[in-house]
C-alpha positions, 0 to 999 in steps of 0.5 A: 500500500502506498500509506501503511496507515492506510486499511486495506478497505480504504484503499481499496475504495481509493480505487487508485491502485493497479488491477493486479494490487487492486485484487489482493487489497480489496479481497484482503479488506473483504475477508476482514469484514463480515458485515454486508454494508455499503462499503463492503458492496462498492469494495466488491465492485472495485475488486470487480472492475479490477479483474475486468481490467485483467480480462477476467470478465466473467469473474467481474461479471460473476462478483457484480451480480451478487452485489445486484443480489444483495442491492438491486438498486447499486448504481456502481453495480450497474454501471460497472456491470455496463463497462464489463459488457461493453468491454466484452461487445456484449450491446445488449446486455451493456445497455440494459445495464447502464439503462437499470442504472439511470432508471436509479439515478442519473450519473454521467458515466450512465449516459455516455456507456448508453450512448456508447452501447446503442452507437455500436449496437448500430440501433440509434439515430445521430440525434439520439446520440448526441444527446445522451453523450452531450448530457453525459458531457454537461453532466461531467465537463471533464469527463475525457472518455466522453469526448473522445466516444463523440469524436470517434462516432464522427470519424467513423462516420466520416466527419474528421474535422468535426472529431479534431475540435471536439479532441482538442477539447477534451486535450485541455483536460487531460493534454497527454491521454494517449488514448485522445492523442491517439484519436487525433492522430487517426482525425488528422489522417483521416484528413490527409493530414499525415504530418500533423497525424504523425505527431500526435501519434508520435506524442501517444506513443512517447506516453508508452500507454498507447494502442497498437492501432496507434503505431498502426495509423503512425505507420500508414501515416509515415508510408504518406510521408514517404518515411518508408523505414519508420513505417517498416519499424512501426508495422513491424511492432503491429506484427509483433503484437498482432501476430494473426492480424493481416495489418502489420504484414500488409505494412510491413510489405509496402514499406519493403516494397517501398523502399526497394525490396519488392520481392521480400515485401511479396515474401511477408504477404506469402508466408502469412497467407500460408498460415491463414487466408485474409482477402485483405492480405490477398490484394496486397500480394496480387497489387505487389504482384502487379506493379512489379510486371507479375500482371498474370500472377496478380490476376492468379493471387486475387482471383482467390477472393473471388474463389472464396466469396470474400471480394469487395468492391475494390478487389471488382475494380482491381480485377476490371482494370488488369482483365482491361490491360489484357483486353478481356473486355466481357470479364472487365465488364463483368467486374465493373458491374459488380463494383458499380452495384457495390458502390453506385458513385465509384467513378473508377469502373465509368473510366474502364468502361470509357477506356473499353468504348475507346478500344470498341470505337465508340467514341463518342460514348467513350467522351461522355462517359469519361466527362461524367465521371470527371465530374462525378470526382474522377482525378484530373491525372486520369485524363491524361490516360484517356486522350493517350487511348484516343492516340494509340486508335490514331484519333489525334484530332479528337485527343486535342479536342477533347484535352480542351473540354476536360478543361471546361470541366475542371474549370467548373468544378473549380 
């Protein structure tokens, strides 16, 4: 104990201890009492809260429900018992939970694991949410956790910049949780701002508390930055903590890749699907694949994907482009098809089909589409493609002319 004046009991309702001297303090201060009072009850909910942060839900969850028995009202209880279920995915059971503790009394730890349960339980509309996590928020303005639960639910809901202000918030009460550093760093990235992502990152991870998602994002973030080895360090160390994951590997191969080594990125993905199929790993191999000139090999590794019903959109527009380069233009439109109706706004497979139409002669209806998609959000750098499939027809004429129109179009979107 910190204080040898201190009783075991104190100090266990402290509750300011690690879990693993939590557990003998508070089950030492529990065996010295025989009387079922109120401090005998919220010490069992410490001792609880304890072995859920050891991992040992079912013991929490077992400790919990014999103080409901004895206390059916016990806010702690219900609230604790809220956190070891949403620790655990277990929605339904977190909510019931954190619901039976404001049916008691209104705390604020109450709203926010409601809100939090029901958002990741995907049964809540944004303006329900926002208000029991801003009630939580009002109740408790320097409850960090739930700033950084709202600023989650807009980065994954793909509002970025919304989640950085509300970060920077919750930073002036506590300015080194690496936890909202961490989330930070995920806002910035996810703004492209990989600079600025790498320094909260960098400032997470110097707190030697942060996640492995954040040496995850430092990585993705430093690849942007074209600082291939710290990359390759920081996927290394996702590898080393997540050994079944595909992430680290994925990384790990790009940065290789990246910096000269293709054939020992193309390695890493290799001897990791050995061990395990991941469709995810699986495009990266067939992308390394592809962009060292394997192109028949590439369409062999992905067609995997397909094999095992796991393609997603990306693996269709991946595909449509190389059955493109090949000219299998039935197979092209096939994938394209089957991405369009995965993603109706991807502007990718109008391009092949334009690309397609351009090689069939149609030319025409090559232009419009392509201008369609130009205007739909398709990149600039991608004209370039389309007049030199117009030259390689021998239709040069129309190649200058149509350079002028993409031009009337880029003018009006800016």
């Amino acid at each position: 104990m910190k204080d040898s004046q201190k009783s075991y009991a104190l100090v266990c309702l402290e509750d300011t201890e690690t879990p693993q001297r939590l557990v003998g303090i508070c089950e030492t201060a529990l065996a010295e009492l025989t009387q079922l009072n109120r401090d005998y009850r919220n010490m069992q909910v410490v001792l609880a809260g304890a072995y859920a942060d050891l991992g040992q839900s079912d013991v929490a969850i077992n400790i919990l429900e014999k103080v409901l028995s004895d206390d059916k009202t016990h806010n702690g209880a219900l609230n604790t018992l809220g956190w070891v279920y949403w620790d655990t995915s277990d929605y339904d059971a977190s909510i019931d939970a954190f619901q039976s503790a404001l049916d008691v009394g209104a705390l604020a730890e109450s709203f926010a694991g409601l809100a939090s349960s029901s958002r990741y339980k995907g049964e809540i509309e944004e303006e329900d949410y926002l208000t029991l996590i801003d009630t939580a928020i009002a109740m408790s303005p320097e409850y960090v956790w739930a700033y950084r639960d709202k600023a989650w639910y807009f980065i994954e809901t793909g509002r970025p910049k919304k989640a950085e202000k509300i970060l920077k918030v919750a930073l002036q009460h506590d300015k080194e949780d690496p936890w909202t550093l961490y989330a930070l760093g995920v806002a910035f990235y996810d703004q492209n701002a990989s600079a600025a992502a790498v320094a909260r990152l960098n400032k997470a991870i110097e707190t030697q508390q942060a996640p492995t998602n954040a040496y995850l994002y430092r990585a993705k973030a430093n690849f942007d930055l074209e600082n291939y080895r710290r990359a390759l360090l920081d996927a290394e160390h996702v590898v080393q903590d997540w050994p079944a994951s595909p992430e680290g590997y994925v990384w790990k191969a790009r940065s290789l890749s990246a910096l000269g080594m293709r054939p020992a990125g193309q390695t890493v993905l290799r001897d990791y699907l050995e061990e395990s199929y991941d469709s995810y790993a699986v495009y990266w191999l067939a992308e390394l694949l592809y962009y060292g000139g394997e192109e028949i090999e590439a369409i062999r590794v992905l067609q995997s994907n397909f094999d095992q019903g796991d393609a997603d959109y990306y693996d269709h527009e991946f595909m449509a482009m190389m059955m493109l380069e090949v000219q299998d233009f039935d197979a092209a439109r096939t994938h394209i098809d089957a991405a369009l109706k995965l993603d109706p706004g991807a502007q990718f497979p109008r391009f092949y089909t334009s690309l397609i139409h351009v090689a069939e002669g149609r030319f025409d209806e090559a232009e419009a589409l392509f201008l369609d998609a130009l205007r739909g959000g398709l990149p600039r750098h991608r004209i370039g493609y389309f007049i030199g499939a117009l030259t390689e027809e021998g239709e040069l004429q129309r190649a200058v002319e149509f350079r002028t129109k993409t031009n009337l179009v880029s003018a009006e979107a800016d």
